[in-house]
C-alpha positions in Angstrom: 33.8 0.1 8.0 33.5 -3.9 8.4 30.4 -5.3 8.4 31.2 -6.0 11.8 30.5 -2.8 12.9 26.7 -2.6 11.8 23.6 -3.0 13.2 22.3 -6.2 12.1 25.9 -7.7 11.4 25.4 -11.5 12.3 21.8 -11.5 10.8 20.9 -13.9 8.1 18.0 -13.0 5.5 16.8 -15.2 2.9 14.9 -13.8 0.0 13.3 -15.4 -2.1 11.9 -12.6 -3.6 12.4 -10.6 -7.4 11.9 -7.8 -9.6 12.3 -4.4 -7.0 9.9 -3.9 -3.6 11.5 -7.1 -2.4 15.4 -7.1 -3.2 15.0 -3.6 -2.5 14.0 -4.2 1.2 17.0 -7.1 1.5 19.2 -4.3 0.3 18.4 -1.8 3.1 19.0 -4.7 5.4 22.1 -5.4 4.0 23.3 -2.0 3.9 22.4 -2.5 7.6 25.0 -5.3 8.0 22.8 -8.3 7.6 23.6 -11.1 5.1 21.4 -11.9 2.3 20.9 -14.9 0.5 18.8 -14.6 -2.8 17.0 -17.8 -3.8 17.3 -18.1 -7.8 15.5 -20.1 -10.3 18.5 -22.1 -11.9 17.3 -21.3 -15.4 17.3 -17.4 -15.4 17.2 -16.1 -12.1 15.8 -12.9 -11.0 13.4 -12.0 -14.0 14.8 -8.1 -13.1 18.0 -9.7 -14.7 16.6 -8.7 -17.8 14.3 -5.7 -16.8 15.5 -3.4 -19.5 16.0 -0.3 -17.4 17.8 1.1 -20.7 19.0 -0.7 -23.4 22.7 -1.0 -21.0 23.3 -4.0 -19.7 26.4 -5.7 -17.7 27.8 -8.9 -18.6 24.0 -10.2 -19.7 22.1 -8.5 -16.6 20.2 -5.4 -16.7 21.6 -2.3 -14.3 18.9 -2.6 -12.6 19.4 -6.1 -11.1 22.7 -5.0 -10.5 22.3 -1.5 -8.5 19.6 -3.9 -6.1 21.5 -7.0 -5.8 25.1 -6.0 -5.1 26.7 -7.6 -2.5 24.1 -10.6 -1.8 24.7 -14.1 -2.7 23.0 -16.7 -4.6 21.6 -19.6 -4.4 19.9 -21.6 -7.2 17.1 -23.9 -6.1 14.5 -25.1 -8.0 11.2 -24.7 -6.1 9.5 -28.1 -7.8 12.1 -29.9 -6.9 11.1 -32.1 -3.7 15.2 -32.1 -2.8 15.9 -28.3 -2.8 12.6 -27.6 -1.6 13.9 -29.4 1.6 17.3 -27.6 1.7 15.5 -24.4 1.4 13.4 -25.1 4.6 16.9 -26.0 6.3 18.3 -23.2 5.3 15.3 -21.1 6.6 15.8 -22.8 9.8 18.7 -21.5 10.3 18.0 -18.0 8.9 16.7 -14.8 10.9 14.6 -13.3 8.1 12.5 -14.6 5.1 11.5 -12.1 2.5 9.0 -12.8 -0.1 7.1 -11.2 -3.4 4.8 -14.3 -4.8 1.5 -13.5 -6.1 -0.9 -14.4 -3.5 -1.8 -18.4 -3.3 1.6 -18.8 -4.9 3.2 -19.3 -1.6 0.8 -21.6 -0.3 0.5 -23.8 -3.3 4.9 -24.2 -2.7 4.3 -24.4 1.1 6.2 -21.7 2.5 3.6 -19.4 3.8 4.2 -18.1 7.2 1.9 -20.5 8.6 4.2 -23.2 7.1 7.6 -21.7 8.0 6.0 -20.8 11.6 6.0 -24.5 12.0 9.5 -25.8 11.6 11.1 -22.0 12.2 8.5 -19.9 15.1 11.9 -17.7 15.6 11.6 -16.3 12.0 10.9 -12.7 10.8 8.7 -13.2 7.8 8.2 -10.3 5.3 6.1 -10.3 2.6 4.9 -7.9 -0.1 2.2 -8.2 -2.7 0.3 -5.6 -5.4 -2.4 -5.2 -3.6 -2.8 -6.9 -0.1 -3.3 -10.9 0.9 -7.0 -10.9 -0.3 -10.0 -8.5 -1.9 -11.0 -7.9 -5.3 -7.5 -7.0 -6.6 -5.7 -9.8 -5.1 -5.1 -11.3 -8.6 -4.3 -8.4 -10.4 -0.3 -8.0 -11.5 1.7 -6.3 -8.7 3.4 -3.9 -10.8 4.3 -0.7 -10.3 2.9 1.5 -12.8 -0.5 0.0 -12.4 -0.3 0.2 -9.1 0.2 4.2 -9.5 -2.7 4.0 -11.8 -5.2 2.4 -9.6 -4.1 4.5 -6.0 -5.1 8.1 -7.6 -1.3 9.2 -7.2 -0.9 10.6 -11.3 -3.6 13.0 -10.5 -0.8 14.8 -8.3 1.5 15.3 -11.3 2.0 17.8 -13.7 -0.3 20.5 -14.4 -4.2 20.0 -14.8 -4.5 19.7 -18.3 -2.5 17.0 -18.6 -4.4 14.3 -17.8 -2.9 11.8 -15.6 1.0 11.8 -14.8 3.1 8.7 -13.7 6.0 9.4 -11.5 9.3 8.7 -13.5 10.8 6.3 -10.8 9.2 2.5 -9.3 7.7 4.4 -6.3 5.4 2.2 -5.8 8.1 -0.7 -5.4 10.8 1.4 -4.0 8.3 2.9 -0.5 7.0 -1.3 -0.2 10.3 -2.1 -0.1 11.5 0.5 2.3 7.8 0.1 4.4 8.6 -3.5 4.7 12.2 -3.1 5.8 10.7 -0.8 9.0 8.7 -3.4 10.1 11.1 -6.4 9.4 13.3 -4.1 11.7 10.6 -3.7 14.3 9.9 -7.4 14.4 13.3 -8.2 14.7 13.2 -6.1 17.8 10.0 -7.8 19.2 12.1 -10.8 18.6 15.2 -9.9 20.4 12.9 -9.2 23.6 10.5 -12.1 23.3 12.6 -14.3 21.2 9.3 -15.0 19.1 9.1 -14.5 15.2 6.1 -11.8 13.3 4.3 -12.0 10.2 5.6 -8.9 8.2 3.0 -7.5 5.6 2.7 -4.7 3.1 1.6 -4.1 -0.3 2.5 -1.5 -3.4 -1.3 -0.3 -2.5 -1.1 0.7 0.8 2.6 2.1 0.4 1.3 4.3 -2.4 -1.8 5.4 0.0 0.5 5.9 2.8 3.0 7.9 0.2 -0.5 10.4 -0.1 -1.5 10.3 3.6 -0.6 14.6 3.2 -3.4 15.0 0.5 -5.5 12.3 1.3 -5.8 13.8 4.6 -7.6 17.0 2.8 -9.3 15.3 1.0 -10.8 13.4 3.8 -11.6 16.3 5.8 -12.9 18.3 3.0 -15.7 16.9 2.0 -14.0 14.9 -0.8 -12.8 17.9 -2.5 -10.7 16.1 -5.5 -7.0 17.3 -5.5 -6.8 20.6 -7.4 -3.5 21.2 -9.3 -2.2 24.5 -10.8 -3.0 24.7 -14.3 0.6 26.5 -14.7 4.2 25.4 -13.6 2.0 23.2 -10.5 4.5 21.3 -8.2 2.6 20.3 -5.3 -1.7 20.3 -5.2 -2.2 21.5 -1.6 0.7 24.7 -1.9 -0.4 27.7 -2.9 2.1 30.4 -5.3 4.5 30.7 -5.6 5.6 27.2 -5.3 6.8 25.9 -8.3 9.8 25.4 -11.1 10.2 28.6 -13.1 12.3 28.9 -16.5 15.0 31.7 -16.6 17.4 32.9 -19.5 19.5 30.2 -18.9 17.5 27.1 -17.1 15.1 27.1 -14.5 14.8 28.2 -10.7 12.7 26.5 -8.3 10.6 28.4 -5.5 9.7 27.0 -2.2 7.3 28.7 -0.2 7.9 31.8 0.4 5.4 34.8 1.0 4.4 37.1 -1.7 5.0 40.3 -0.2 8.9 39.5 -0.3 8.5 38.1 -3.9 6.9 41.5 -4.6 9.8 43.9 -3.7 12.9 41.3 -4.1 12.0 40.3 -7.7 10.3 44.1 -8.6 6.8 42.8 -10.1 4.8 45.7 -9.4 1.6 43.6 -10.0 2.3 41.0 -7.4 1.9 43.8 -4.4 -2.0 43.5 -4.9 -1.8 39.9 -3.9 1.0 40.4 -1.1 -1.7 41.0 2.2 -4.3 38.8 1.0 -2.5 35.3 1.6 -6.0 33.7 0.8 -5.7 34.6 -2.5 -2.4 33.2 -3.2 -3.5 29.2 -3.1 -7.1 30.6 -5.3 -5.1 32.2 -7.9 -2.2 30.7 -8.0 -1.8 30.1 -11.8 -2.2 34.1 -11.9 0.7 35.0 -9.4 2.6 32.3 -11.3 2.7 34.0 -14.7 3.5 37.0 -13.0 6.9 35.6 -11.3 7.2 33.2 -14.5 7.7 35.9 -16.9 10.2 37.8 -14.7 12.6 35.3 -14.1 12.7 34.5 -18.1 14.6 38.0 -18.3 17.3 36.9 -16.5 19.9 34.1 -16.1 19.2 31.6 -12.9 22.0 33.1 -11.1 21.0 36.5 -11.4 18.0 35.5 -9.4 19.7 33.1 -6.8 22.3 36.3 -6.1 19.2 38.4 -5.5 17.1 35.8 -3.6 19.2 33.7 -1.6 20.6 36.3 0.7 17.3 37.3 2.0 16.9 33.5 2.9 14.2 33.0 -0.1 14.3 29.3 -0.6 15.1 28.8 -3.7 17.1 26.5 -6.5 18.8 26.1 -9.0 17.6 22.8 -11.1 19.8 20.3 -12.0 20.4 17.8 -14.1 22.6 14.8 -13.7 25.1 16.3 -15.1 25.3 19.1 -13.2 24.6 17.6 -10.1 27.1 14.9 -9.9 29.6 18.0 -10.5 28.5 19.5 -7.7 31.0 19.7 -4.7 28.1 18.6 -2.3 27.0 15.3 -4.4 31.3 14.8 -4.1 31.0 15.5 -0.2 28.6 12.4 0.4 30.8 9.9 -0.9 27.7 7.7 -1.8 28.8 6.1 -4.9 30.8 3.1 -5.2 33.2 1.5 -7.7 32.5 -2.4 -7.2 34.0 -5.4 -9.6 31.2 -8.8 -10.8 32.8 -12.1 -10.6 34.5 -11.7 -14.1 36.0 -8.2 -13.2 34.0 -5.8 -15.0 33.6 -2.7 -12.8 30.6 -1.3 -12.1 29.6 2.1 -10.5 26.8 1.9 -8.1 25.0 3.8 -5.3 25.9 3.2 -1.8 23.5 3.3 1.1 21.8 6.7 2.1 22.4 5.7 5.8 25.7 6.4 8.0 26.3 4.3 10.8 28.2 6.5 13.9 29.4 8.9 10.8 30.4 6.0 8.5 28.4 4.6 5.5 28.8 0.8 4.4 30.6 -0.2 1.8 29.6 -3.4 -0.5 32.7 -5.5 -1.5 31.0 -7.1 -4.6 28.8 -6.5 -7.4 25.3 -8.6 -7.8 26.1 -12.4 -8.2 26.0 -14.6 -11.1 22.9 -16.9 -11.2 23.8 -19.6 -8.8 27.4 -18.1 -7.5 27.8 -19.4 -4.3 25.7 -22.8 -4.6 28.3 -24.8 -4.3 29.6 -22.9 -1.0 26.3 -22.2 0.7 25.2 -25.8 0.4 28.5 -26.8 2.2 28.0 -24.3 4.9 25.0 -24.7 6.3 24.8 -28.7 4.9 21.8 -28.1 2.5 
């Protein structure tokens, strides 16, 4: 698929924004078909250029900056500088969508707030994401994504409830903001096709990660503030009652969806689960009871001894993988979602490629992440900067 052929194939971003909820928003719209231009400092770039994701890194940048950035171009500006400060605001001119991640009052203090690129740009979409919204008492607090986890009550959902608080293992946080913020860049830009006006596009890690909760949170609201209550053995969600959870077997471990007890009961042959099977109520209030039961059945067994005896009575169920295994796996192979791309000094890398297909086709990015500053040179002969 050209770009061509996408949705927002003509569009031009400009982002001047780092690290992950940012670049990870310019990405969706790029997977989309847009064009993105990243705005660099000229002495070190994106600071996620050396977020050490692992201790790999590609030709001096971390994989991190590399899985987020591919295919965009960059620009190097310096921001104090009175002369590229000006060819920035040309450039914006004549750009569809701004994206930015300063700390709040940043912005303002460099005069590109929206206010300010309203005035010389009222067709522009304007995105921007901060930790913890454009004012109250967190405003100055670091907009990161672990302690935005820590302050939104989400580690309370994880792991079982003797172990204290639990952070997710992935930039949640960063990665919902950045897909939150892409949504409503998206719905702007529609506003903007029918009006031909721009929007003021706004979202923090904060509310993301209270709008990530909205299933428990509802509960919780409705429920007298009854904290969430997680199992105290193999828990996987804190509103599901048993058996939902991750079980070990012989061999590895099995995962349970919801599923009633009574079927549990026969199909597994625990002759102590039957007393829970018509009294539903009891299977969210002891859950950690009819957990050990199931637990301690499965361990006799390998994990496909129990999908053969499960799965064709339509229990949903799992086998759980690792990467290893997974990426193995003839349906990982089917979605064709990784691709092989090449950095401007040919060293291949191999990177995801968008979750989204466009009528049956999923985009393709023709280069890796850019060098700091790549396309200077080019961009500021294009559009006369």
């Amino acid at each position: 698929m050209t770009t061509d052929h996408l949705p927002l194939h003509g569009l031009l971003v400009i982002d001047l924004s780092q690290f992950l909820a940012g670049p990870y928003c310019s990405l969706r719209l790029q997977d989309l078909g847009a064009r993105v231009i990243k705005i660099e400092r000229p002495d070190g770039g994106d600071l996620s250029r050396q977020l050490y994701l692992s201790d790999t890194m590609v030709d001096g940048d971390s994989t991190i900056f590399h899985a987020i950035n591919r295919g965009k171009e960059s620009l190097a500006l310096d921001l104090k500088d009175a002369t590229d400060m000006a060819s920035l605001k040309k450039l914006i001119s004549q750009a569809d969508v701004v994206i930015q991640n300063f700390r709040p009052g940043v912005i303002e203090r460099l005069g590109l707030s929206y206010p300010d690129v309203k005035a010389f740009a009222p067709h522009i979409v304007y995105g921007s994401v901060s930790g913890y919204g454009p004012d109250g008492p967190w405003v100055k607090f670091p907009g990161q994504d672990l302690l935005a986890q820590a302050r939104s009550g989400v580690m309370w959902l994880n792991g079982n409830s003797d172990d204290g608080p639990v952070p997710f293992g992935l930039a949640v946080a960063d990665m919902f903001a950045g897909a939150n913020l892409a949504q409503g860049i998206l719905a702007a830009l529609v506003r903007k096709g029918i009006t031909g006006t721009g929007s003021l596009i706004e979202t923090s890690l904060l509310e993301s990660m209270v709008d990530f909760q909205f299933e428990v949170l509802a509960t919780h609201l409705n429920d007298g503030g009854r904290p969430p209550q997680r199992s105290k053995y193999r828990s996987a969600h804190v509103g599901l009652s048993a058996p939902y959870g991750v079980y070990p077997t012989e061999d590895g471990y099995l995962a349970i969806a919801m599923t009633p007890i009574s079927h549990l009961a026969e199909l597994l042959e625990i002759a102590d689960l039957h007393s829970y099977a018509d009294r539903p109520e009891t299977w969210f209030s002891e859950r950690d009871e009819i957990k050990r039961l199931i637990a301690a059945q499965l361990f006799q067994r390998p994990t496909q001894h129990w999908l053969d005896r499960l799965q064709p009575h339509d229990i949903w169920c799992s086998k759980v993988l690792d990467w290893t295994e997974f990426l193995q796996e003839d349906a990982f192979h089917n979605l064709d979602i990784i691709q092989k791309v090449e950095n401007q000094r040919g060293t291949p890398l191999m990177l995801t490629r968008s979750p989204l297909r466009v009528n049956g086709e999923r985009s393709r990015s023709s280069t890796a992440a850019p060098e700091i500053g790549a396309q200077s040179s080019r961009l500021r002969k294009e559009f006369s900067l």
